[in-house]
VOGU-3710 file (C-alpha; in Angstrom, 3 decimals, decimal comma):
1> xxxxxxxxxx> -145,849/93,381/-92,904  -147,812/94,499/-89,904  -150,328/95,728/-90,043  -150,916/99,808/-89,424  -154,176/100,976/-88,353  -154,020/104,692/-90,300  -156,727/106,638/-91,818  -156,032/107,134/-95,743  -156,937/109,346/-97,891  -158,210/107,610/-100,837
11> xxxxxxxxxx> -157,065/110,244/-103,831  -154,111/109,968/-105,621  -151,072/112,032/-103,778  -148,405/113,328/-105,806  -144,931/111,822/-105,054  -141,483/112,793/-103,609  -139,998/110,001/-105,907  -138,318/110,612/-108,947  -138,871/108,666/-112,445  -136,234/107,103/-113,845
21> xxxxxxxxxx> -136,030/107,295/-117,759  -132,314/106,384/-118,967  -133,580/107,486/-122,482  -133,912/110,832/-121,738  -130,918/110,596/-119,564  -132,159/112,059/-116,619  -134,672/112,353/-114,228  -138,100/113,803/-115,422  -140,735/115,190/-113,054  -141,867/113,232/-109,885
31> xxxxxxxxxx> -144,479/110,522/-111,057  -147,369/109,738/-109,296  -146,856/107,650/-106,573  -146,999/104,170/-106,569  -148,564/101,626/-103,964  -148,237/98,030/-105,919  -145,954/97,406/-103,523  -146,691/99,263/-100,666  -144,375/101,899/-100,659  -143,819/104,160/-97,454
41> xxxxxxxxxx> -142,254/107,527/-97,687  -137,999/107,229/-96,937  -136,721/110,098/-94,642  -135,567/113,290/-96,454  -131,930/112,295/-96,337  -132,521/108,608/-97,556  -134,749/110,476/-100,464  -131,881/112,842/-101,710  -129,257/109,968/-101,531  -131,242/107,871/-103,578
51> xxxxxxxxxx> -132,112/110,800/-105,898  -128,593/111,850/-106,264  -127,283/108,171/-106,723  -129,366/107,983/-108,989  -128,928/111,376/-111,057  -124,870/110,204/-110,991  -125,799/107,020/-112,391  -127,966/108,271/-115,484  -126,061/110,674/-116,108  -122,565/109,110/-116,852
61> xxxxxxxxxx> -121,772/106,018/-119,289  -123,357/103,044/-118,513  -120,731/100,511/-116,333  -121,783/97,120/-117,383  -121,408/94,699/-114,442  -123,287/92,004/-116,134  -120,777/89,675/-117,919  -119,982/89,936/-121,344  -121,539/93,056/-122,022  -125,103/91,686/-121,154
71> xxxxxxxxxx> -127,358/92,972/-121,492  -126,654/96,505/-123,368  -124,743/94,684/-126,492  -127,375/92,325/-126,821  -130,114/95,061/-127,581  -131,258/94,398/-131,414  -134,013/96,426/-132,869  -137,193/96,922/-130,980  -138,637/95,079/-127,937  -140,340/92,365/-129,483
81> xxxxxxxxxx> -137,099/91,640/-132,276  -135,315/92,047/-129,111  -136,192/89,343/-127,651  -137,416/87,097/-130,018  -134,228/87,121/-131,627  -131,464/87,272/-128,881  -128,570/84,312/-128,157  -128,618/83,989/-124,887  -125,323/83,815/-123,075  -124,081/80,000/-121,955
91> xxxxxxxxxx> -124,537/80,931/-118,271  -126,378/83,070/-116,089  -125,120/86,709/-117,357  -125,397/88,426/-113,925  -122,848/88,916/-110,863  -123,863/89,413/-107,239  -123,344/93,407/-107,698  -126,177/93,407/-110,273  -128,552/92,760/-107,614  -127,324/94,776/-104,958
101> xxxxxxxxxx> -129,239/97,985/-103,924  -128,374/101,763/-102,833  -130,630/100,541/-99,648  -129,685/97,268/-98,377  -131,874/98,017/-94,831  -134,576/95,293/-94,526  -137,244/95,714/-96,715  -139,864/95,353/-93,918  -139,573/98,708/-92,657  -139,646/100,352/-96,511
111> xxxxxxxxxx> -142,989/98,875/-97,137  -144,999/99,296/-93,685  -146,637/102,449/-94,392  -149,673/101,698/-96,749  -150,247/103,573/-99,177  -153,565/103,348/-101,746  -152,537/105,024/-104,297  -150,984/103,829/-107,974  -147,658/103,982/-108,908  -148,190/104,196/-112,587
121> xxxxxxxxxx> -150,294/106,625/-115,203  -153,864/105,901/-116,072  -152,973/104,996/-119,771  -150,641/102,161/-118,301  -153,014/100,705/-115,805  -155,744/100,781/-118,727  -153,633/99,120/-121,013  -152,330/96,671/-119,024  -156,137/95,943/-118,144  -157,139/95,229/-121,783
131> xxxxxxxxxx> -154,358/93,317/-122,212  -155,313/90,678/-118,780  -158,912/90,803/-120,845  -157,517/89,381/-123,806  -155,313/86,919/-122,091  -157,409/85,714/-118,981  -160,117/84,317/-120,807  -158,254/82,004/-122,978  -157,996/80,283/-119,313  -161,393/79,438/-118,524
141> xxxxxxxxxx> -162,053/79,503/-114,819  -158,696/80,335/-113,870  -157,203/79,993/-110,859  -154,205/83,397/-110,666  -151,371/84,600/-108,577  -150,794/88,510/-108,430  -147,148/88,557/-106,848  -145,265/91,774/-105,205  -149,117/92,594/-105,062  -150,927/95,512/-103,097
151> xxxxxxxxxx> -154,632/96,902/-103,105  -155,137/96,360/-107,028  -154,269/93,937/-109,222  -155,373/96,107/-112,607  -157,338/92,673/-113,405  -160,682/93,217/-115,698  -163,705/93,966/-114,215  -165,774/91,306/-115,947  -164,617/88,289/-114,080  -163,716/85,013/-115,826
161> xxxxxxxxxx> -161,557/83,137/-113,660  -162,620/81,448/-109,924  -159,854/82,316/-107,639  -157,437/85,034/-107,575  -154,133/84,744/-104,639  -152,006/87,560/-103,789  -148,914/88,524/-102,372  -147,318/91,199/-100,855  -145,430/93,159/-98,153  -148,373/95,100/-96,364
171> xxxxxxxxxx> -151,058/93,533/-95,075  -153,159/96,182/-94,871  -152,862/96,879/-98,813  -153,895/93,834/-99,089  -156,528/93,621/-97,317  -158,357/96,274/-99,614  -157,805/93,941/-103,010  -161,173/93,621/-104,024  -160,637/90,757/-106,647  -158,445/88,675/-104,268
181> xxxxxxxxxx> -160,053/86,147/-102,804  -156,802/85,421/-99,992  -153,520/87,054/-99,498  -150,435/85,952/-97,841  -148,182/88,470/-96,667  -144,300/87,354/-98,049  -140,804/89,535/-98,434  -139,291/87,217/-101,427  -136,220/89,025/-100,941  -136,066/87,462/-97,762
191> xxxxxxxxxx> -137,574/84,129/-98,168  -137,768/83,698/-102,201  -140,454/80,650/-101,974  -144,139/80,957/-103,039  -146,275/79,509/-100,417  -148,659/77,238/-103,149  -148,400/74,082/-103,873  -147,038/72,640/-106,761  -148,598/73,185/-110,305  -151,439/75,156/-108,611
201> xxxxxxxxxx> -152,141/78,404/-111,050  -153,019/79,133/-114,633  -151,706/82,554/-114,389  -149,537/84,814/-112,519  -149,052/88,125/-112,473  -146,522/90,721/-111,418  -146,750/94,663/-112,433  -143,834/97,123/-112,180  -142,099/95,134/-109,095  -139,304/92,133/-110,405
211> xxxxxxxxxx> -137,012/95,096/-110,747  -136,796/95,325/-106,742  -136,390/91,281/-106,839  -132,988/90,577/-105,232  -133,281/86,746/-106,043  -135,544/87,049/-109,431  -134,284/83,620/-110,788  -135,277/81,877/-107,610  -138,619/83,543/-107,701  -139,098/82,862/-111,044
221> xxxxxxxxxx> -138,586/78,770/-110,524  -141,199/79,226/-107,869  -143,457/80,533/-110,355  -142,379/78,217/-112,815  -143,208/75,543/-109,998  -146,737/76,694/-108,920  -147,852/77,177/-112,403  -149,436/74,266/-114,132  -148,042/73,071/-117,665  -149,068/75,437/-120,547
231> xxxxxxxxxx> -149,552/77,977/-117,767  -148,793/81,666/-118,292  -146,333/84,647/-116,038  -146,946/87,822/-117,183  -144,844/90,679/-116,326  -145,275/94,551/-116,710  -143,294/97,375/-116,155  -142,747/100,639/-117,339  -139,643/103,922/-116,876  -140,428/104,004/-113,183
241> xxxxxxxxxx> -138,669/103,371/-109,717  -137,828/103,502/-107,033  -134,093/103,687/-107,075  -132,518/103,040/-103,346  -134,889/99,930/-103,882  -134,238/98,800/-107,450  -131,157/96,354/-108,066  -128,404/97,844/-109,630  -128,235/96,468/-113,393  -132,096/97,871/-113,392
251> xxxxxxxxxx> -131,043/101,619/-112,764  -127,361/100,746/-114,975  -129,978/99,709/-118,280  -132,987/101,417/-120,225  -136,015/99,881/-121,156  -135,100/97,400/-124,101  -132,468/96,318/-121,729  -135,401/95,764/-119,307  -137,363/93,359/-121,488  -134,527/91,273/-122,183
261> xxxxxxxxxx> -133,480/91,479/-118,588  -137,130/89,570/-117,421  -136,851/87,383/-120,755  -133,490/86,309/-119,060  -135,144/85,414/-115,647  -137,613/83,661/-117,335  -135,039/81,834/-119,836  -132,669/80,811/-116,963  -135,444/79,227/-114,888  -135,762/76,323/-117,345
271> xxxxxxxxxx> -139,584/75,757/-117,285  -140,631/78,048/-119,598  -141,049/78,058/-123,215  -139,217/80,910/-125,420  -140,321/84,556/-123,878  -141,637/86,702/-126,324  -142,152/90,638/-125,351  -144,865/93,205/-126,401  -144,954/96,838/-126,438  -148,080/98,338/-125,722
281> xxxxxxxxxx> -146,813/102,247/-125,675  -149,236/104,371/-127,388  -147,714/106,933/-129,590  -147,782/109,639/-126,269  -145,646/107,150/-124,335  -142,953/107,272/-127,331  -143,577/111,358/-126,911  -142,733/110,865/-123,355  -146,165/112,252/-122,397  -147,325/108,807/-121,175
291> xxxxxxxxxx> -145,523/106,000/-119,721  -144,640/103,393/-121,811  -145,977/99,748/-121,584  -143,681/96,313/-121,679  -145,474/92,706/-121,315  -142,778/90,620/-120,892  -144,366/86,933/-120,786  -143,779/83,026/-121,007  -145,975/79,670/-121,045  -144,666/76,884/-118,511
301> x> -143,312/73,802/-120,624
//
């Protein structure tokens, strides 16, 4: 949002926020902090609500909101069977509570401090990396979106696409993206349109941030609407939050839940063809030495 003149220091500070990793069942240590979404630091009182919400919310049985027991019941086998293989309720599974947050403050003021730093471990950002080079180039010249973006998009370094677009929520973050070639500064929570015309992208983008999407099926038709047919959305994400800022049936659900929760957004939009999800967790991820890595992603009919 606007834009904050600050001198930053350019390593990678440690974090006050916790990780949240409903498979262990409770919080692990403090994760590196995380700027793909520009991320300022919450007063110490706002920090140990949110950390203590959250700790009270792990820690006891999960209360489905969701209707009909989505999406815990619907869990079958791993992430790819998951969602390969899943009947998707009649209607749109969710109810307004599912995408209400511990913080409902606007999210301008959350996101003004920049911060260039990542949000994620190395292994993840590699990963996800390799997996953009495998993808991107089966687009030839591409034109890409990077949504809920900040100063790095994780994108290869051997360029084979011609234009690159971002969004985000601080301006000065994105400013610094070196493989953008223009940003626009948007809060989708606020105003859940992509400013693109229609059928404008090959691919687009968004890593470890539809979690703190309070309208993700709007979004998602506006990605479904800027994308051109046979078009690709990608989505990443991982065990980590940021929890007075994630939506409530993201906190309430672990990380199969999580795949099939973006295969739903995706599904209910009604542009894309049949999800499928991959899990690129190496075998430290599944020791809980690493974080894990989920590609949730869909072609546009």
């Amino acid at each position: 949002m606007a834009l904050s003149a600050v001198a930053l220091d350019l390593a990678k500070p440690s974090s006050p926020w916790p990780r949240a990793t409903r498979s262990t069942g409770h919080l692990s240590a403090p994760p590196k902090s995380k700027s793909s979404h520009g991320l300022s630091t919450l007063s110490g009182m706002a920090f140990l609500t949110g950390f203590f919400a959250l700790g009270r919310r792990r820690s006891s049985s999960t209360q489905a909101r969701a209707k009909g027991g989505w999406p815990q019941s619907f869990v079958a086998g791993d992430a790819a069977q998951t969602l390969r293989e899943v009947r998707w309720p009649e209607e749109w599974p969710y109810t307004e509570a599912d995408f209400a947050r511990q913080d409902e403050s606007t999210d301008t003021g959350f996101y003004s401090q920049p911060r260039i730093c990542t949000h994620v471990d190395d292994n993840f950002i590699a990963t996800l990396t390799k997996h953009y080079g495998e993808i991107f180039p089966t687009y030839p010249n591409a034109r890409i979106l990077d949504i809920c973006s900040s100063w790095i998009s994780h994108y290869p370094t051997e360029k084979t696409w011609s234009h690159v677009s971002i969004t985000g929520m601080n301006e000065y973050e994105l400013q610094q993206n070196k493989q953008a070639d223009d940003y626009t500064v948007r809060d989708l929570n606020e105003t859940p349109k992509l400013p693109y015309e229609d059928a404008s992208f090959d691919i687009v983008t968004c890593t470890v941030s539809f979690d703190y999407l309070c309208k993700p099926l709007e979004v998602m038709k506006e990605v479904g609407r800027v994308l051109k047919p046979g078009g690709m959305v990608i989505l990443s994400t991982s065990n980590r939050c940021f929890p007075t800022k994630a939506v409530n049936i993201w906190l309430q659900t672990g990380d199969l839940e999580h795949v099939l929760i973006y295969g739903s957004y995706m599904h209910y939009a009604n542009s894309f063809e049949a999800p499928e999800a991959l899990d690129l967790s190496g075998p430290l991820s599944r020791l809980g030495f690493q974080d894990p890595v989920y590609v949730i992603r869909a072609k546009k009919k």
